[in-house]
C-alpha positions in Angstrom: 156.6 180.0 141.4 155.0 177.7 143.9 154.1 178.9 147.7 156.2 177.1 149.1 159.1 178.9 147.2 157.6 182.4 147.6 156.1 182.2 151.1 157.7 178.8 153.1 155.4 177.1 155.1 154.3 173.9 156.5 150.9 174.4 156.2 149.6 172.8 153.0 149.2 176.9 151.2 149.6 175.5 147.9 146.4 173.0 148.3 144.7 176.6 149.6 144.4 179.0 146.3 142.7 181.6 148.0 144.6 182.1 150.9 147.9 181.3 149.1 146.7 184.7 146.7 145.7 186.9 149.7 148.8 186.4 151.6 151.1 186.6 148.1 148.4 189.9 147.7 149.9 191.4 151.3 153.8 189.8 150.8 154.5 193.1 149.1 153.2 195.7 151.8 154.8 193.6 153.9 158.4 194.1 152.4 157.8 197.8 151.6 156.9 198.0 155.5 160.2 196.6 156.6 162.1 198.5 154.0 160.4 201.7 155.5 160.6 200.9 159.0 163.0 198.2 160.0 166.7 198.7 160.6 167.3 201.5 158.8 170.9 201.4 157.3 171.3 197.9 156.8 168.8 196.6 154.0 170.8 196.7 150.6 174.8 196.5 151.7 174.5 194.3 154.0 175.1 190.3 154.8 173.9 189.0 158.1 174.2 185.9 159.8 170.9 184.8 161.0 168.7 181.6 161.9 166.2 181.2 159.1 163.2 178.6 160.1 163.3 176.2 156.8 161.3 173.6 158.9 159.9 172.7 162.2 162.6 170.0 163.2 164.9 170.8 164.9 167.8 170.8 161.9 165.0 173.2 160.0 164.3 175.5 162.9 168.2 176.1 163.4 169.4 177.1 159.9 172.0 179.1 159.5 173.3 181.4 156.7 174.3 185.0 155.6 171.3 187.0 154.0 170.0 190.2 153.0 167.3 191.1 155.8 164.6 192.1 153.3 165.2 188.8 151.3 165.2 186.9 154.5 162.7 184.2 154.1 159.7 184.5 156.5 157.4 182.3 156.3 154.2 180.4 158.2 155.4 177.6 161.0 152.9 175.4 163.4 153.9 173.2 165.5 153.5 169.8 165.1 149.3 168.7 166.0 149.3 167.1 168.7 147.4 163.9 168.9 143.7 163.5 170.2 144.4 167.3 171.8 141.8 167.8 174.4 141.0 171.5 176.0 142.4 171.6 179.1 140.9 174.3 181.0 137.8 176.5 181.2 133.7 175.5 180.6 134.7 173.0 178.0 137.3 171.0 179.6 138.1 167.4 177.9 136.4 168.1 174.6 137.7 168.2 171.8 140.2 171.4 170.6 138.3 173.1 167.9 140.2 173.8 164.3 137.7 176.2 163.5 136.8 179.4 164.9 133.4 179.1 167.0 131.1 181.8 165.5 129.8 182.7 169.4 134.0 183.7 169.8 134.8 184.7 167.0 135.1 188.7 168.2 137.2 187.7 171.1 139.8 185.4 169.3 140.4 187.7 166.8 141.1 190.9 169.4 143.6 188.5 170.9 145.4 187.8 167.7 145.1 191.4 166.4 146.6 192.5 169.7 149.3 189.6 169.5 150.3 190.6 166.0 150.5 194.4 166.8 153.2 194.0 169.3 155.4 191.9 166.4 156.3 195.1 164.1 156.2 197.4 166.8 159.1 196.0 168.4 161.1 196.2 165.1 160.1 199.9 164.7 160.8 200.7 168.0 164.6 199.1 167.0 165.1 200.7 163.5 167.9 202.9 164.7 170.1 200.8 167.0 172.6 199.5 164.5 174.2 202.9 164.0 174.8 202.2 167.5 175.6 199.1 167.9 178.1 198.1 170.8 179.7 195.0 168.6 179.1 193.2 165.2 178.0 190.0 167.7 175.4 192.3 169.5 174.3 193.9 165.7 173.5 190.5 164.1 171.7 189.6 167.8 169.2 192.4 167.2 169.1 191.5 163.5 168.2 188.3 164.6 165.2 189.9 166.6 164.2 191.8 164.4 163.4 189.2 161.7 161.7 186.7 164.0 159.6 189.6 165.1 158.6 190.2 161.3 157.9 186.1 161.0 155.8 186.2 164.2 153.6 188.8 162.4 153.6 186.5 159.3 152.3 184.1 162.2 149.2 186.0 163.4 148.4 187.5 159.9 148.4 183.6 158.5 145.7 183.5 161.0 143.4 186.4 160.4 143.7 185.5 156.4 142.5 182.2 157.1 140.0 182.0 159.9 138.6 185.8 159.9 137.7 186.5 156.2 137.4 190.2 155.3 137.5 191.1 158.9 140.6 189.3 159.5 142.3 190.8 155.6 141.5 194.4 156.9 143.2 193.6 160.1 146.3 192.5 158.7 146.5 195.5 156.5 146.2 197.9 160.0 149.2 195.9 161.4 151.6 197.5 158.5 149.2 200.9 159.0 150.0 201.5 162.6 153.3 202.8 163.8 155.1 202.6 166.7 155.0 206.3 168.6 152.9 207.7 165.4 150.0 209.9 167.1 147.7 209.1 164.8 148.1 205.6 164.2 149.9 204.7 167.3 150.6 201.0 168.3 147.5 199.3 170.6 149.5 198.7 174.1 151.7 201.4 175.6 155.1 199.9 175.9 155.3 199.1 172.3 155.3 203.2 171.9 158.1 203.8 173.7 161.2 204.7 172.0 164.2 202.3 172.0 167.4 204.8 171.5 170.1 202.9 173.4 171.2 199.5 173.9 170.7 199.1 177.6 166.8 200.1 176.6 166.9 197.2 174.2 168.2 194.9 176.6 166.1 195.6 179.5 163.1 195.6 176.0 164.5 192.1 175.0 164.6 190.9 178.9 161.4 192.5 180.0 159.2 192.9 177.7 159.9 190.0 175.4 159.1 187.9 178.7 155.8 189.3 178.7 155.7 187.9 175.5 156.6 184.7 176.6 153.9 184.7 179.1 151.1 185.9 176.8 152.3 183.1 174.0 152.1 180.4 176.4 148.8 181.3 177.9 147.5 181.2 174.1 149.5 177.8 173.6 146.7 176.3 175.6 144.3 178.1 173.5 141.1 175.3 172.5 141.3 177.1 169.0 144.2 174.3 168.1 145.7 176.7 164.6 146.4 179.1 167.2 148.0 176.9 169.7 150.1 175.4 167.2 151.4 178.9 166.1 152.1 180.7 169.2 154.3 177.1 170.1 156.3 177.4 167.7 156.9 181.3 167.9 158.1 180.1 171.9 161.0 178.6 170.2 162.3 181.8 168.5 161.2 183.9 171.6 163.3 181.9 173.8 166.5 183.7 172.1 165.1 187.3 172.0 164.8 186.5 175.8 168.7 185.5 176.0 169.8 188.6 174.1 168.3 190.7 176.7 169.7 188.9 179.7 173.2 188.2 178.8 172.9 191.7 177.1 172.6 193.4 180.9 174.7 190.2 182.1 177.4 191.6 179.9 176.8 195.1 181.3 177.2 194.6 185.1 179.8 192.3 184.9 181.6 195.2 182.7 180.6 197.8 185.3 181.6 195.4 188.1 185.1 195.3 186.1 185.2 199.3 186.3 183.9 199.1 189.6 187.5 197.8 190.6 189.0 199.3 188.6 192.8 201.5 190.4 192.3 204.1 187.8 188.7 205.9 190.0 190.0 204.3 192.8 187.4 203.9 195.8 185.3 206.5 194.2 183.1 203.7 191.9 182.4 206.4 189.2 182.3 204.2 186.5 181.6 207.1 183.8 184.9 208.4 184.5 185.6 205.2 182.0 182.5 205.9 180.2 181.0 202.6 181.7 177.0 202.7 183.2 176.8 202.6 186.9 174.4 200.4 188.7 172.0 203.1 189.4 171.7 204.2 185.9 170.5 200.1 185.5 168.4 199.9 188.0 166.8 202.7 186.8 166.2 201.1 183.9 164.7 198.1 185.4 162.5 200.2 187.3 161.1 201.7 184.3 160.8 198.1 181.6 160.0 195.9 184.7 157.2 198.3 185.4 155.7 199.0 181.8 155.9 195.1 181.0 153.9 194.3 184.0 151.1 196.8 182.6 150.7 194.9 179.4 149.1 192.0 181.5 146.3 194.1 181.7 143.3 194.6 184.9 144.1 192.6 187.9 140.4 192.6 188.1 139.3 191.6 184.4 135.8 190.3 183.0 137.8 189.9 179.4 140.2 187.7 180.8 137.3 185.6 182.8 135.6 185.2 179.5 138.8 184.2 178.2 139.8 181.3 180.8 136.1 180.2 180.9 135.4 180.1 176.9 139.0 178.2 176.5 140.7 180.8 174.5 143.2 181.4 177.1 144.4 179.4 179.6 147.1 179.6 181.7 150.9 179.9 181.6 152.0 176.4 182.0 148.4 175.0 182.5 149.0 171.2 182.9 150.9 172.2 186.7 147.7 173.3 187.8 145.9 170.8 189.9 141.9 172.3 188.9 141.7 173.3 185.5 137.8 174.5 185.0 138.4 177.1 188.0 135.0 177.5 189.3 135.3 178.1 192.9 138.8 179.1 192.9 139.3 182.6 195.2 142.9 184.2 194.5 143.8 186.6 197.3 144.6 190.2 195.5 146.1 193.4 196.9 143.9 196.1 196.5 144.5 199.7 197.5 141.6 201.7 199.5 142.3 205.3 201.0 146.8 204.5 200.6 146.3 201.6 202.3 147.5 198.2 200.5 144.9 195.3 202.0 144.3 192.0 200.5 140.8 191.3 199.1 139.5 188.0 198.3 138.4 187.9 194.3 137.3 185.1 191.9 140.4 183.2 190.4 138.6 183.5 186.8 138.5 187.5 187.4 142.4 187.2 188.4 143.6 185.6 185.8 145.7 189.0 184.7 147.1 189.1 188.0 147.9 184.6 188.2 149.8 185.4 184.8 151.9 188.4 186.1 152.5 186.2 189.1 154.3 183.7 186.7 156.0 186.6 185.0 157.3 188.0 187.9 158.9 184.7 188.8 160.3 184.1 185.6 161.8 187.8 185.8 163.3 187.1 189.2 165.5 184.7 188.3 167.6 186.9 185.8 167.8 189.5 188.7 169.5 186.6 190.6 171.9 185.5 187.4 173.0 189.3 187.7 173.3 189.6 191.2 175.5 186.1 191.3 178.1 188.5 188.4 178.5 191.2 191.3 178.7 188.9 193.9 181.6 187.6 192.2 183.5 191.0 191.8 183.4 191.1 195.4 180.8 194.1 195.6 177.8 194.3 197.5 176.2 196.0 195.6 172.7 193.9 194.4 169.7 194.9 191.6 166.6 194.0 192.3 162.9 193.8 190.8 160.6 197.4 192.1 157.3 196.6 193.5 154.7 195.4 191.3 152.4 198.5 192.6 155.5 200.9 191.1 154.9 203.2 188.2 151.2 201.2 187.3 149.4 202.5 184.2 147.0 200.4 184.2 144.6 198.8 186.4 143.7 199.8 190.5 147.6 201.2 190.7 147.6 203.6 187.8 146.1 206.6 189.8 148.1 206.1 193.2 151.8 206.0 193.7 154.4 204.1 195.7 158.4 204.0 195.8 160.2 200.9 194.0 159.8 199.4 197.8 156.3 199.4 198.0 155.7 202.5 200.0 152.8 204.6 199.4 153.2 208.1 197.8 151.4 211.5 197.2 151.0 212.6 194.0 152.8 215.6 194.7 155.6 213.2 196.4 155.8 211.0 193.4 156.2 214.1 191.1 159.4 215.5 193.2 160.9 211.9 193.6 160.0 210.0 190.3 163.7 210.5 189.1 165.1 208.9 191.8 163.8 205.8 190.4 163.5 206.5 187.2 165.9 207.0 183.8 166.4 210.7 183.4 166.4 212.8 180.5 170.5 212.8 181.9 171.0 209.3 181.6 169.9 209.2 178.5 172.0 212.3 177.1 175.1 210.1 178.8 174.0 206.8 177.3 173.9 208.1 173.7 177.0 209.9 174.4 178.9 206.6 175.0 177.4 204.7 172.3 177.8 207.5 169.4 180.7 205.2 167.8 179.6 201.9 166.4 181.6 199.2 166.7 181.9 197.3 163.3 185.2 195.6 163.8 184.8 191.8 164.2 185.9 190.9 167.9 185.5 194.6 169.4 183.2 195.5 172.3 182.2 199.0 173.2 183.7 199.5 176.5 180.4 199.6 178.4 179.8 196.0 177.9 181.7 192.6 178.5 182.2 189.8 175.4 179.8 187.0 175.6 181.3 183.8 177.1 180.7 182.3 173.0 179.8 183.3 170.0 176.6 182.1 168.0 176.6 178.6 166.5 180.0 177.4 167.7 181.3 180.5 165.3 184.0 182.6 167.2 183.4 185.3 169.2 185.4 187.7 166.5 183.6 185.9 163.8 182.4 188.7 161.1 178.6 188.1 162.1 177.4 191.2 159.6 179.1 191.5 156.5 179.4 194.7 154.0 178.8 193.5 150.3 180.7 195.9 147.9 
């Protein structure tokens, strides 16, 4: 059986003996890790209608069929090279990108990719148990779909460490399948990627949130000078781009449902929407409190020496670089809010040591413009009622916030005010009781929605909305 066959790719593997033998050598942990930890319930029965990358065109990228999820075929996709690729930021600006690892960088490029690749099978793991909930067969075959692209985006960073890292980079592959989401021994490296995923409107504010931060990290390393990796994580932006669109039409889907309730003559003026066992806005904003906050922490230190190195030794750049007007960032100052005895002042701080805090800025732009999308659904149920983003200093583990506290409107907080509040703002061990109560009963019958959430506006691939997405094989 040739590579291409066992392992599809676009990246020569066949003309590449060793590596081709290494990464058939890990293929099999690999499927005995999704087995044991991916969606649990659906891996022998089961037929599922998902987009399988054959290719990088765009007929390739967006092939459709039914398949088995553990023989789903993941394989190793870069982006087309780009022709006489320059690096566009940092120390070596305008030279050429490298297409081997510099031995002075090697330690930092591989921490980057290790860290990359550890958030890929965390997110399925986190997951493994939401088909038993699922609110519709359209909704199980969209986290299916996640699911699988977060197990080829592993494939991704583990094609890397195999072929630019050598025994360092085999041994680090081999602790991506060894560490488990929530396990306390071996738990997963950044802290929202051990959080547990038990209800849809978690996975949707995961899939909207979080998978942003995603987005943001994979374009920053899409400007990468090491040109393999830049030409991995662009192509993994394609398939990121719908884990991001399950999440917001996901919540989409959910106010405008709740806004449906809202109005509904059976509670009257009272607005209790889980008298029709629908989620009230507080229960979501709750929940955007709580993912808007952790996603913001996995952008790291607003004050960072890593990320300095980083900008300056071209490993990353930038989200969106080329809309920068000074790319080598020398004498750049970037105004940052810094807190000093509760008091919130701004401070004025190197750009290269802010390059954490330029990145969440992007992020939290991005993030706003969902928030408006949802906004626009209540709006037109005639409430006036609105969701909005929490202050970036809200609910901080990380960085100067992580041992002071403020409200979700930038207030400061005692500590012993923040403890007696903190539910006020955040999901409850309640909301959570209330959440798996309404979603105890799958649904599994093509063109049925759980009551909680609206149907999509159309269904995947020009298919119909009640098209029979996942299929039981008998």
């Amino acid at each position: 059986m040739i590579s291409a066959e066992k392992i599809p790719n676009n990246v020569d593997l066949h003309m590449n003996k060793r590596l081709q033998r290494a990464l058939e050598h890990w293929q099999p942990a690999y499927i005995q890790w999704w087995k044991d930890m991916g969606p649990q319930g659906f891996q022998h029965y089961h037929q599922v209608y998902v987009r399988t990358a054959i290719s990088v065109d765009s007929a390739g990228w967006a092939h459709f069929e039914y398949v088995k999820l553990p023989e789903y075929r993941w394989g190793i996709f870069l982006a087309d090279p780009v022709v006489n690729r320059t690096i566009g930021f940092g120390d070596f600006y305008g030279q050429p990108v490298w297409q081997e690892v510099p031995g002075e960088f090697r330690n930092q490029l591989r921490r980057l990719i290790v860290t990359q690749g550890d958030t890929e099978p965390a997110s399925v793991e986190q997951q493994r148990w939401l088909g038993h909930r699922c609110p519709s067969l359209y909704d199980l075959r969209n986290l299916f779909q996640v699911n699988v692209e977060e197990g080829r985006h592993l494939w991704a960073m583990v094609y890397l460490l195999h072929s630019y890292f050598g025994r360092d980079g085999r041994d680090e592959a081999e602790d991506l399948l060894a560490r488990q989401s929530g396990n306390r021994d071996k738990p997963r490296i950044l802290d929202a990627f051990n959080e547990p995923i038990d209800t849809w409107l978690d996975f949707f504010m995961f899939t909207m949130f979080t998978d942003r931060d995603g987005k943001s990290q994979l374009l920053s390393l899409s400007e990468s000078s090491l040109d393999p990796l830049s030409r991995t994580t662009r192509f993994m932006l394609t398939e990121e781009a719908h884990h991001m669109f399950v999440g917001e039409t996901g919540i989409t889907r959910i106010v405008k449902r709740t806004a449906e309730l809202m109005r509904s003559e059976e509670i009257g003026f009272s607005g209790d929407v889980r008298k029709l066992g629908g989620i009230d806005l507080d229960m979501i904003q709750r929940h955007i409190n709580l993912w808007f906050s952790l996603s913001l922490d996995l952008h790291g230190n607003e004050i960072s020496t890593n990320a300095a190195a980083y900008f300056s030794n071209g490993l990353k750049g930038r989200a969106e670089e080329d809309k920068w007007s000074e790319h080598r960032v020398i004498e750049d100052i970037y105004k940052l809010e810094a807190v000093e005895n509760g008091e919130v002042k701004k401070i004025d701080v190197p750009m290269r040591n802010a390059m954490n805090e330029v990145l969440r800025d992007w992020y939290v732009d991005d993030c706003l413009g969902g928030i408006g999308r949802w906004n626009k659904v209540l709006e037109d149920h005639g409430l006036s009622d609105r969701l909005k983003l929490p202050d970036r200093k809200f609910n901080r583990g990380i960085g100067q916030y992580a041992d002071v506290h403020f409200t979700p409107d930038g207030s400061y907080l005692t500590k012993e005010e923040w403890a007696r509040r903190k539910h006020e703002w955040l999901p409850t061990p309640a909301d959570k009781i209330y959440l798996l109560s309404i979603m105890n009963t799958p649904i599994y019958e093509p063109g049925k929605f759980a009551n909680y959430i609206a149907p999509p506006t159309r269904g995947v691939k020009g298919r119909p909305i009640d098209f029979e997405y996942v299929r039981t094989e008998m």
